[in-house]
PAKETI-91867 format. One record per residue (C-alpha): x, y, z; residue in three letters. Coordinates in Angstrom, 3 decimals, decimal comma. Each point is the difference from the previous one (the first is absolute). Layout:
(rec (X; Y; Z); "ala")
...
//
This chain:
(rec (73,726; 91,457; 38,807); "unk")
(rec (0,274; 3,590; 0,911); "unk")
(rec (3,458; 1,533; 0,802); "unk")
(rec (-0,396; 0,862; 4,024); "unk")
(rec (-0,706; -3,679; 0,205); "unk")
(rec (3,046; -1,614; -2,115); "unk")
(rec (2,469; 2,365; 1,731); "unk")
(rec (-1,371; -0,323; 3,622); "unk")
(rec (-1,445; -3,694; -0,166); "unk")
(rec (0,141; -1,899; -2,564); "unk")
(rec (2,589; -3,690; 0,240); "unk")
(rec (0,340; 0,371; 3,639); "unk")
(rec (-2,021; -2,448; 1,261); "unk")
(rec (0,104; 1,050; 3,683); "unk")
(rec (-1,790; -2,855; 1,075); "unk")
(rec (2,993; -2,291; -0,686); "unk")
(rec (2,481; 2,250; 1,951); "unk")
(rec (-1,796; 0,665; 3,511); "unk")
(rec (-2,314; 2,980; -1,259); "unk")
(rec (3,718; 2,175; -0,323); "unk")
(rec (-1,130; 3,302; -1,769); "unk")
(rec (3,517; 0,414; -1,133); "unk")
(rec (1,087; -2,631; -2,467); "unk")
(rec (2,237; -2,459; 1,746); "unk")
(rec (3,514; -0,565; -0,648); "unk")
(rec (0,588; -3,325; -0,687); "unk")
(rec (4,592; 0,121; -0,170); "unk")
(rec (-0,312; -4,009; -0,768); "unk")
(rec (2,121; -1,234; -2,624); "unk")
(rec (-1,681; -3,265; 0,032); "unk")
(rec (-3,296; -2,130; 0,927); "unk")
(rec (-0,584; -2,704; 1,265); "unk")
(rec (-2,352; -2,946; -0,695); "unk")
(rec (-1,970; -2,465; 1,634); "unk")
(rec (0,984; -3,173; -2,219); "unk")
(rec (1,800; -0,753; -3,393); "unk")
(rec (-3,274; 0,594; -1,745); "unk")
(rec (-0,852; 3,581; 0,725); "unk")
(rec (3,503; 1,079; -0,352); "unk")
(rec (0,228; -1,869; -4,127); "unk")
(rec (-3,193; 1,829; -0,147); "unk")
(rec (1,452; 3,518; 1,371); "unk")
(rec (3,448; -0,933; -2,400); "unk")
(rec (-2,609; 0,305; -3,129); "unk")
(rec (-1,873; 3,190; 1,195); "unk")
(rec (3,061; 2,086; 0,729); "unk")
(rec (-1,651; 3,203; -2,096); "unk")
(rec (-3,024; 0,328; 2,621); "unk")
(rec (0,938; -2,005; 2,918); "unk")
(rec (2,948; 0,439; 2,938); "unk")
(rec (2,653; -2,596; -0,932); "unk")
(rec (3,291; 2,175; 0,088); "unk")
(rec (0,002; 3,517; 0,431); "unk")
(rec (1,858; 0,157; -3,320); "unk")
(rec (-3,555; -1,030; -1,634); "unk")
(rec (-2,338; 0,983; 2,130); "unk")
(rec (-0,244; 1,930; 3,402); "unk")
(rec (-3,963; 0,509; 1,670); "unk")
(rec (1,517; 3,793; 0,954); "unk")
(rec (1,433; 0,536; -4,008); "unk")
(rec (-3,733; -1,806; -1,365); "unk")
(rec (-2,073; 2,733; 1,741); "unk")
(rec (2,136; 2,385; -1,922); "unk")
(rec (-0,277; -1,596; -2,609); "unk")
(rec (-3,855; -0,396; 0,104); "unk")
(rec (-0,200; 3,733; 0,554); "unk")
(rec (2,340; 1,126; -2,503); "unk")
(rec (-2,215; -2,493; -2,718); "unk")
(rec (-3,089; 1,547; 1,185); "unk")
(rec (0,959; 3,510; -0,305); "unk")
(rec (1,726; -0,778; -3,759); "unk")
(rec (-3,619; -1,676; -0,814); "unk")
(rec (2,296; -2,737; -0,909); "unk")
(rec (-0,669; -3,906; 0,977); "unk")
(rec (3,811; -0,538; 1,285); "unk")
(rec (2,962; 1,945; 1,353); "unk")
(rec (3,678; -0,688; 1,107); "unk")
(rec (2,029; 1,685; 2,010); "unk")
(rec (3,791; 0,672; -0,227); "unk")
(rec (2,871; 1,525; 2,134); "unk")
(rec (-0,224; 3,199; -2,676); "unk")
(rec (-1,626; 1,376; -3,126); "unk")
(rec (3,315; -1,061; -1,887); "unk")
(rec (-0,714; -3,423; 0,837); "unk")
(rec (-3,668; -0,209; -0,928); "unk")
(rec (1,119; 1,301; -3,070); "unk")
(rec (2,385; -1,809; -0,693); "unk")
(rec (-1,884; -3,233; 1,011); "unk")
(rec (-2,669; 0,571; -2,455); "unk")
(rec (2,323; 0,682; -3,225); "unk")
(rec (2,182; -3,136; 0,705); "unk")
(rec (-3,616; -1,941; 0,276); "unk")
(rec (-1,432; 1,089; -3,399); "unk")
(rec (3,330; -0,012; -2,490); "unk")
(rec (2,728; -2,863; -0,813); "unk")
(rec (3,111; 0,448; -1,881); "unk")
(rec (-0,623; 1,488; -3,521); "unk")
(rec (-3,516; 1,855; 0,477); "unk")
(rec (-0,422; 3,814; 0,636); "unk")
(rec (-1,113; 2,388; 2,028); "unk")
(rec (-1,343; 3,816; -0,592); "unk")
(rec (0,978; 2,531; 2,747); "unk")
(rec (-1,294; 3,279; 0,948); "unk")
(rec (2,834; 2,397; -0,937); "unk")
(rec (0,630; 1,009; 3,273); "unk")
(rec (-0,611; -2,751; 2,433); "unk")
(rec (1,093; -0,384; 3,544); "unk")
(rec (3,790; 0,088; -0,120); "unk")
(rec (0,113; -3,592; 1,520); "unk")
(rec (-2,611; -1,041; -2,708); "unk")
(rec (2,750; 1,025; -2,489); "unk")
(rec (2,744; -1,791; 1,379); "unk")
(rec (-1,968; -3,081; -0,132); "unk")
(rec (-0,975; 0,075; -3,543); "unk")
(rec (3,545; 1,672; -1,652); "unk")
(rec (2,050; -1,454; 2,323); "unk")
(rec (-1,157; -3,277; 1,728); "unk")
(rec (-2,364; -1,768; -2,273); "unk")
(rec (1,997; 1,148; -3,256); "unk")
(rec (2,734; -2,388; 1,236); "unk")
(rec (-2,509; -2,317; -0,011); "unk")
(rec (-1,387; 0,286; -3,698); "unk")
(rec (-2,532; 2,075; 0,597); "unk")
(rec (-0,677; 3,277; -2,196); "unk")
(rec (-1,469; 3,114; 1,050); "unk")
(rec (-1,277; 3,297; -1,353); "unk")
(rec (-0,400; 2,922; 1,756); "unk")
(rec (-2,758; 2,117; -1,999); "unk")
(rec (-2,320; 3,229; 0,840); "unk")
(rec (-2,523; -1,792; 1,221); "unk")
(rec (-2,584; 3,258; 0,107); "unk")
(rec (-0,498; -0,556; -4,039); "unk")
(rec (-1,618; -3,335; -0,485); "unk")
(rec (1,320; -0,206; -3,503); "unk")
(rec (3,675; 0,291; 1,312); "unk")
(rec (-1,290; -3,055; 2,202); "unk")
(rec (-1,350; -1,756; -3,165); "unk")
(rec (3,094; 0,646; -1,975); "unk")
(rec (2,514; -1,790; 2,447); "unk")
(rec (-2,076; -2,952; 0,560); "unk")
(rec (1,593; -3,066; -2,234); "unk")
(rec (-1,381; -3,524; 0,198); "unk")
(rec (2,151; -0,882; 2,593); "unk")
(rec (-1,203; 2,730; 2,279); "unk")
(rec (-1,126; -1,529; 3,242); "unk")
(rec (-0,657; 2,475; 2,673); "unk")
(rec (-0,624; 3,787; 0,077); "unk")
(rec (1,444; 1,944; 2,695); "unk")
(rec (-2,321; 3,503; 1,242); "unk")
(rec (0,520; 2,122; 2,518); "unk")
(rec (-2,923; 2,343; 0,593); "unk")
(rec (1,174; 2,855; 0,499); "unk")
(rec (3,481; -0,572; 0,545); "unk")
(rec (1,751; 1,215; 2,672); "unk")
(rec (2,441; 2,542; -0,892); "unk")
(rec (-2,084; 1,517; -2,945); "unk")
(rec (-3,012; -1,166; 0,180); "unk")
(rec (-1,425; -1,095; -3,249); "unk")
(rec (-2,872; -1,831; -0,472); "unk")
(rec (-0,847; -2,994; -2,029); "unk")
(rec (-3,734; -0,641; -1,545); "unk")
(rec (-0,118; -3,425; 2,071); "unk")
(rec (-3,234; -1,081; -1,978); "unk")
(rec (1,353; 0,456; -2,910); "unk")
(rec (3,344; -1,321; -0,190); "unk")
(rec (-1,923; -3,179; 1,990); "unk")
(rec (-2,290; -0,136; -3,174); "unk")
(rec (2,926; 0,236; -2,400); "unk")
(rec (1,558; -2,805; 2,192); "unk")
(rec (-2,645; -2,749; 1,055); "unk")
(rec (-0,571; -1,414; -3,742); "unk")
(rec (3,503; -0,054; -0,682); "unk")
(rec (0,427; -2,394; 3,515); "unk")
(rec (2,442; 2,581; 1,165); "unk")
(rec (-0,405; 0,660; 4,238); "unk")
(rec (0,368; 3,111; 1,290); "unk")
(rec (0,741; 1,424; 3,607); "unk")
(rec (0,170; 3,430; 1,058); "unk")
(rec (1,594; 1,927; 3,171); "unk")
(rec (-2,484; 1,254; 1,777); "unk")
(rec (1,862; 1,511; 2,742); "unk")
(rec (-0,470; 3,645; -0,747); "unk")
(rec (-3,703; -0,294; -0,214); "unk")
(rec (-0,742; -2,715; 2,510); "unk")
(rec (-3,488; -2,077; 0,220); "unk")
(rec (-1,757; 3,050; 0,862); "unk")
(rec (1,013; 2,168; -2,993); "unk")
(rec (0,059; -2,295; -2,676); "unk")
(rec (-1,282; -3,876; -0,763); "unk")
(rec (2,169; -1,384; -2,700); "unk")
(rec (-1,529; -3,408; 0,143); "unk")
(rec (-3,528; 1,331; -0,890); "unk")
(rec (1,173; 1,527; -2,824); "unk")
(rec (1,243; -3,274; -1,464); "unk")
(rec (4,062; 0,006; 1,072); "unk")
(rec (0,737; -3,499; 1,329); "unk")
(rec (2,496; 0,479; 3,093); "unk")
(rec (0,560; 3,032; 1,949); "unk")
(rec (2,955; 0,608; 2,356); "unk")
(rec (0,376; 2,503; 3,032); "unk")
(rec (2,711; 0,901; 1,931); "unk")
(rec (-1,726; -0,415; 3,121); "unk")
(rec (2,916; 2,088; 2,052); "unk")
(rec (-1,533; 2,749; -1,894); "unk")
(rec (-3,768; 1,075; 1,057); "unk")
(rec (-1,196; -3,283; 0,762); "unk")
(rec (2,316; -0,126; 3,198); "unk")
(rec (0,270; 3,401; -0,018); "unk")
(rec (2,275; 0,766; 2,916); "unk")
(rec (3,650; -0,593; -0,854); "unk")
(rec (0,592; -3,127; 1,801); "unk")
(rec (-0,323; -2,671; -2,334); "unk")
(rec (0,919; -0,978; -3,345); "unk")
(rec (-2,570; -1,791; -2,129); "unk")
(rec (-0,964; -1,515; -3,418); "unk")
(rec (-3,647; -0,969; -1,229); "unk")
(rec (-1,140; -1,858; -2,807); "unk")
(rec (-3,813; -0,150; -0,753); "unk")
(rec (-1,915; -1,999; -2,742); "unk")
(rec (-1,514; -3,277; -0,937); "unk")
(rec (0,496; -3,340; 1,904); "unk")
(rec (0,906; -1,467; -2,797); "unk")
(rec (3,222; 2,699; -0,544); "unk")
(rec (1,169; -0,141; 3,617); "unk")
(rec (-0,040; -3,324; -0,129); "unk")
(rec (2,220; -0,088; -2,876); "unk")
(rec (1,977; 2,649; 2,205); "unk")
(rec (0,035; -1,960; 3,447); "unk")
(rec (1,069; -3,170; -1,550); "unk")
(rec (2,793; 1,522; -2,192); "unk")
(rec (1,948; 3,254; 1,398); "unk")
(rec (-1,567; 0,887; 2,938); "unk")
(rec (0,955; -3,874; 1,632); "unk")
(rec (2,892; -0,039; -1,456); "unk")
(rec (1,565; 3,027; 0,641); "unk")
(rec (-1,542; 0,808; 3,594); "unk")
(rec (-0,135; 3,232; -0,121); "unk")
(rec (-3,019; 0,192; 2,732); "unk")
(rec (-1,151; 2,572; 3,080); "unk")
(rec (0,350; -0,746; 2,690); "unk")
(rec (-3,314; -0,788; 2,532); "unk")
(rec (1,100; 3,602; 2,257); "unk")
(rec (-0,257; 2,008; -3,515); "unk")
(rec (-2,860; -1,593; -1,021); "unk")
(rec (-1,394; 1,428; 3,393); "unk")
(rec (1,384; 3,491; -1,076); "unk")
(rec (-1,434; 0,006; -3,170); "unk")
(rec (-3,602; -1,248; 1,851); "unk")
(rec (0,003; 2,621; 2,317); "unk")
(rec (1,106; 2,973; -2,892); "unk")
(rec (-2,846; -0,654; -2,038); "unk")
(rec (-2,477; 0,469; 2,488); "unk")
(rec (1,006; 3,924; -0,293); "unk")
(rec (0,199; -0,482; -3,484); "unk")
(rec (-3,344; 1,408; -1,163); "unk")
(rec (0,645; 2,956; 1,877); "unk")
(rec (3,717; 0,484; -1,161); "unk")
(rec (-0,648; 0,129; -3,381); "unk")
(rec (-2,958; 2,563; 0,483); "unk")
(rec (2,372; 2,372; 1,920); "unk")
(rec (2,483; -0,139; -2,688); "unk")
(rec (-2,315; 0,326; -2,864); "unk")
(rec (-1,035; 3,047; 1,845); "unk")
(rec (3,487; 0,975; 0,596); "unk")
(rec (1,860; -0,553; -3,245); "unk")
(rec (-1,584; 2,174; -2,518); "unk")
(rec (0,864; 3,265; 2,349); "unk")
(rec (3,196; -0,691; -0,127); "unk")
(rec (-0,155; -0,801; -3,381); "unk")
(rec (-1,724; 3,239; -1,167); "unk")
(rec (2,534; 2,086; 2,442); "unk")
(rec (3,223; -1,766; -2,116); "unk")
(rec (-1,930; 1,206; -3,215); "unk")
(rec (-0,473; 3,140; 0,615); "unk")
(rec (3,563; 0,652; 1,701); "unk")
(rec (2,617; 2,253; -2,322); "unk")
(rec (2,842; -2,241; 1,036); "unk")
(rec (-1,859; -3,330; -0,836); "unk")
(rec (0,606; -1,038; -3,913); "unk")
(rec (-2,222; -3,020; -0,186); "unk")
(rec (-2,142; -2,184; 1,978); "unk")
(rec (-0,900; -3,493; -0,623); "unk")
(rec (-3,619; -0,415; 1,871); "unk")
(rec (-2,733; -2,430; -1,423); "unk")
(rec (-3,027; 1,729; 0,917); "unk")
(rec (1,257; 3,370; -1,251); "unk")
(rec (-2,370; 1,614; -1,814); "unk")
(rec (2,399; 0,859; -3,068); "unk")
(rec (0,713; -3,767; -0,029); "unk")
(rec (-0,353; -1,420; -3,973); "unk")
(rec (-1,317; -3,488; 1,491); "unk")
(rec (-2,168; 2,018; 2,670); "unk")
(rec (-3,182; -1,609; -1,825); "unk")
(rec (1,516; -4,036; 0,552); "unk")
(rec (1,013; 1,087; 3,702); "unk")
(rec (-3,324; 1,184; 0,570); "unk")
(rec (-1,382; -3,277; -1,730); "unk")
(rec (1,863; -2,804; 1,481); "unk")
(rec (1,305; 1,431; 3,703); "unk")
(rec (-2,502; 0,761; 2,511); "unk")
(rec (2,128; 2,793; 1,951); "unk")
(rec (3,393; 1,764; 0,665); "unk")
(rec (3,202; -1,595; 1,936); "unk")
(rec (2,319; 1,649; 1,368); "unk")
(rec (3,390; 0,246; -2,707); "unk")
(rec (0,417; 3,071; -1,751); "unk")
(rec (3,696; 0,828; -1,786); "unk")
(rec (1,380; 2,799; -1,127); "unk")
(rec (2,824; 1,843; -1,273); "unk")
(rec (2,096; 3,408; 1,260); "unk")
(rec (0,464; 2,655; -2,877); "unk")
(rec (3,095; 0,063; -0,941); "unk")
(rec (1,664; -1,738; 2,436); "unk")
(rec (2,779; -2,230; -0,150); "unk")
(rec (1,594; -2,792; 2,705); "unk")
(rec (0,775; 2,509; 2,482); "unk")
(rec (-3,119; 2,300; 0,090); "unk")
(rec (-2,319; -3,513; -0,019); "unk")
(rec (2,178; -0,682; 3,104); "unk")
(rec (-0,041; 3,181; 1,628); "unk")
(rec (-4,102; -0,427; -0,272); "unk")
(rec (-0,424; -3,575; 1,135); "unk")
(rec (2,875; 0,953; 3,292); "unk")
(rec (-2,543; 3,286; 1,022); "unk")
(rec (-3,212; -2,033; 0,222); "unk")
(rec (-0,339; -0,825; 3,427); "unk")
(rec (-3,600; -1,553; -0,073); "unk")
(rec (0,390; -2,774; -2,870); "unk")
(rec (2,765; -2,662; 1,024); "unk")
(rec (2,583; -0,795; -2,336); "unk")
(rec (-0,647; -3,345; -1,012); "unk")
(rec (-1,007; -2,569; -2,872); "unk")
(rec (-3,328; -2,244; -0,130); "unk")
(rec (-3,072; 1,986; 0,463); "unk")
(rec (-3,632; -0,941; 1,464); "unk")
(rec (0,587; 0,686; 3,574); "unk")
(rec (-1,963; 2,382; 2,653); "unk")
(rec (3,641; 2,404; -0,656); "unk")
(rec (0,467; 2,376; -2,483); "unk")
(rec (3,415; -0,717; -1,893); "unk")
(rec (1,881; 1,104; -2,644); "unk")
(rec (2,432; -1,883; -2,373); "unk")
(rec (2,391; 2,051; -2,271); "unk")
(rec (1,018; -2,340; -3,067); "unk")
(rec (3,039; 1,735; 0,244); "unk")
(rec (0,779; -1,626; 2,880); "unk")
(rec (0,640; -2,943; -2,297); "unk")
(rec (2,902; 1,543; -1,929); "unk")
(rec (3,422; 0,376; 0,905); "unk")
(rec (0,802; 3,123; 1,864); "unk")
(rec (0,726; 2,815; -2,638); "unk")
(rec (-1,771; -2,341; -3,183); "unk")
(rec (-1,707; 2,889; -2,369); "unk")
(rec (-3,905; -0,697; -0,835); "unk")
(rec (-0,050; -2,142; -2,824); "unk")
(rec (-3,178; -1,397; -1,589); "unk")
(rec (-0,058; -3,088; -1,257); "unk")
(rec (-3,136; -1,577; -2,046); "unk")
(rec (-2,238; -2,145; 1,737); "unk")
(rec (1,029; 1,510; 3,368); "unk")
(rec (-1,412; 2,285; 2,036); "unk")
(rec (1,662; 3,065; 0,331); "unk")
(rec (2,853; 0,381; 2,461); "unk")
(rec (-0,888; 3,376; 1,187); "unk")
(rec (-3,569; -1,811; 1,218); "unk")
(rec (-0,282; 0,591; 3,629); "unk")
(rec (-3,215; -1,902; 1,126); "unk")
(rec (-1,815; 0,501; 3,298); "unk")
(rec (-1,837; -2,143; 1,852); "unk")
(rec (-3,004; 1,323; 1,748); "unk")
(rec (-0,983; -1,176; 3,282); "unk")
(rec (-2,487; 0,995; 2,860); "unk")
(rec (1,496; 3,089; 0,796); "unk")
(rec (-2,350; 3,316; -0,210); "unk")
(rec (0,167; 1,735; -3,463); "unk")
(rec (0,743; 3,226; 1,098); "unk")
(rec (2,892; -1,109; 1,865); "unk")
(rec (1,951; -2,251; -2,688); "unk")
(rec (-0,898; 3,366; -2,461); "unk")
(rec (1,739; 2,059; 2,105); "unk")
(rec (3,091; -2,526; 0,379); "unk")
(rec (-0,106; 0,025; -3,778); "unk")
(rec (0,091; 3,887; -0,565); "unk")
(rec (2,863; 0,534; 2,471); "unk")
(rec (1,924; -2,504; -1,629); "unk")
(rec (-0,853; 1,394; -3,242); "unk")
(rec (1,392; 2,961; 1,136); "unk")
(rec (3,273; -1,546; 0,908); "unk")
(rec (0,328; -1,439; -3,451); "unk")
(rec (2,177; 2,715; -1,579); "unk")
(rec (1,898; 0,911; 3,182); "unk")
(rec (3,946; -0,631; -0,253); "unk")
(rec (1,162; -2,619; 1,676); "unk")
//
């Protein structure tokens, strides 16, 4: 099944809904049934058929159907945000006493869930560098359940070698699921490289227009299953059938998104780089990169996050930067046809000094967001803002 088709076609079945082009937009919470018969039969078959919208909505299963497709994955659900998919899928695969490995710098909500919700639960967690697949190996115990990836992250951007901490896992019957977010389908296929769920936060570039929010979880039938009939029922936390529609109609500029970004992102990249006031930046596909040589092996292409810091700058000056741009919005999430930028300082009391702490990424990070804006024109926002950087305030 070729891409063009699973974005523009495939699950619609526009025979069953008047020949509509557009997928319909079915805002039923519940369906009706001729006699007792079909409707015990519909109770059983909540994970494919329409029952309750809580289950099973036709608009949310043609998302769904895509979103499988494009994962090369037999099953997806979908959630009301990435946090939920997440946290859907970790709650499925552990029980009180087992463990779970963590990419040292997950998603912040990914964290919460593992120090501070399921540890009250007796569930233990460590957070490891996940880039060195004997740090992996080492924090494994035989209670170790689940590992936890995110590939790259999205602050930093690390990567993980999927096959190989997938190998290390599968013989010791411990799952694994990976964020896939950064990457998306296009960039990167998780599942064929042997990790057994992948999430998305489909408000990112699966939607891809700032109007929804959006979780995805992609695997076997067999593990959403397990998911559907244990957190995702019982704690609800479903789309609705008009996001759905969002989310349909995003990814059919999705191909072309990611190709303008990819095109996009490594100029401003290599502008950042080679900029006196820039200290660092955090870019994947930089060519100075240490795990340049897994990027180029396991993702297909560039997305559009690249981070970096100011040279010596503290609180103020990171402000003073972040107020001047007048081309990237000031805002959090990422993935949308907008350029934005997102100052970790922003995070810190007013006045807080710049303190690293380990496993963190570093407070001075300011990451940006590229969107479909023209290249020359977001480089120029950046060097007048640059300039600004050590004006008084």
């Amino acid at each position: 099944m070729d891409l063009d088709w699973i974005i523009n076609h495939h699950g619609e079945e526009r025979q069953r809904y008047f020949g509509a082009v557009a997928p319909p937009v079915l805002q039923s919470s519940i369906f009706t049934f001729p006699d007792v018969a079909a409707m015990r039969a519909a109770a059983t078959r909540e994970f494919d058929a329409p029952f309750y919208t809580r289950g099973s909505n036709p608009t949310v299963h043609m998302l769904r159907q895509k979103l499988a497709a494009l994962e090369g994955a037999e099953e997806c659900l979908v959630f009301a945000s990435g946090a939920a998919a997440i946290a859907a899928a970790v709650i499925a695969c552990v029980a009180a006493g087992d463990h779970v490995v963590c990419v040292q710098k997950p998603y912040s909500w990914t964290r919460a869930l593992l120090a501070d919700l399921l540890a009250r639960f007796g569930v233990a967690h460590r957070f490891v560098d996940a880039s060195d697949i004997a740090e992996v190996a080492a924090a494994l115990t035989p209670q170790t359940r689940l590992i936890v990836l995110e590939s790259p992250n999205s602050l930093t951007f690390e990567v993980q070698d999927l096959a190989a901490i997938a190998a290390l896992a599968r013989p010791r019957g411990i799952l694994t699921l990976c964020d896939n977010s950064h990457a998306s389908p296009l960039n990167q296929s998780p599942l064929a490289l042997g990790i057994d769920l992948v999430a998305h936060s489909a408000t990112k570039y699966l939607n891809g227009h700032s109007d929804v929010v959006a979780g995805a979880l992609c695997g076997s039938r067999a593990l959403l299953e397990r998911v559907f009939h244990g957190p995702f029922m019982t704690l609800g936390a479903i789309p609705g059938p008009h996001d759905a529609a969002l989310i349909l109609r995003g990814l059919r500029t999705l191909k072309l998104r990611m190709q303008r970004v990819a095109e996009t992102t490594p100029r401003i990249a290599a502008f950042l780089a080679a900029h006196p006031r820039v200290a660092r930046v955090w870019y994947p596909h930089a060519p100075e990169n240490p795990q340049r040589a897994l990027i180029a092996r396991q993702m297909r292409a560039s997305s559009g996050l690249v981070s970096f810091a100011l040279k010596d700058a503290d609180a103020a000056a990171i402000a003073r930067f972040c107020d001047a741009l007048q081309r990237f919005l000031l805002a959090v999430s990422w993935g949308g046809y907008e350029s934005l930028v997102c100052p970790l300082v922003a995070f810190l009391p007013a006045g807080a000094p710049l303190i690293q702490q380990p496993g963190r990424a570093p407070p001075e990070l300011i990451r940006l967001s590229i969107g479909l804006e023209d290249s020359d024109v977001l480089i120029a926002d950046l060097q007048q803002a640059l300039a600004q950087v050590g004006a008084a305030p």
